[in-house]
C-alpha atoms as one frame of an Amber mdcrd trajectory, in Angstrom:
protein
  56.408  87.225  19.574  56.936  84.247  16.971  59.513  81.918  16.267  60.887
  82.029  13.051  60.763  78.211  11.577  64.993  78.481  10.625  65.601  79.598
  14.132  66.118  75.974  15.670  68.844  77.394  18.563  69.867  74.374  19.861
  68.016  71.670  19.111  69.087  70.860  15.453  72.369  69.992  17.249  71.884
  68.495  20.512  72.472  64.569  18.400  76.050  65.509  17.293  76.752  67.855
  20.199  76.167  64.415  22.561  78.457  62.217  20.164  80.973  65.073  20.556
  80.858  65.351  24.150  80.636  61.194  24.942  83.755  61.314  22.590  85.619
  64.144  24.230  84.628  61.964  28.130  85.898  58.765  26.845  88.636  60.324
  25.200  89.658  62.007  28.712  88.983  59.075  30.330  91.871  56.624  28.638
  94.381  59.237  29.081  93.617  59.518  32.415  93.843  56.020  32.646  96.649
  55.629  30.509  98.779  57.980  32.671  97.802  56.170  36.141  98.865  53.409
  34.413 102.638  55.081  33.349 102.713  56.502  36.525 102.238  53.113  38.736
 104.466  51.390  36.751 107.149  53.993  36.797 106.710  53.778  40.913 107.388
  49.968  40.794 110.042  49.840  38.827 111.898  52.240  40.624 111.339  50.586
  43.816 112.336  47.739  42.836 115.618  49.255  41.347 116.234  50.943  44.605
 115.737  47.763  46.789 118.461  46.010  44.266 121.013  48.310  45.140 123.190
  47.689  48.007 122.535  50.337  51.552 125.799  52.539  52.078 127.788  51.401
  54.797
C-alpha cells in the first residue's frame, strides 16, 4: 500500500510541536520555581514573626 504525498502524519509538525512543548517545560518550570520561592519565604517570615512574640507565661 502507498503513501499518499499530502499524508505527512507527523512529521510536518514535529519543529513547532518541540517549540511548543520546550515552551510549555520552561513555562512549568518558573512556576514551579516561583511558588518554592513564595512558599520559603512565607515559612521565614512567619518564623521569624513567631520567635518575636513573647512565650505565654
Amino acid at each position: 500500500m502507498m503513501r499518499s504525498p499530502l499524508a505527512a502524519g507527523f512529521d510536518g509538525h514535529s519543529a513547532v510541536t518541540l517549540s511548543r512543548l520546550k515552551d510549555a517545560v520552561a513555562t512549568t518550570l518558573a512556576i514551579g520555581s516561583l511558588s518554592l520561592c513564595l512558599v520559603v519565604t512565607l515559612t521565614v517570615l512567619s518564623i521569624k514573626v513567631s520567635m518575636a512574640m513573647p512565650l505565654p507565661a
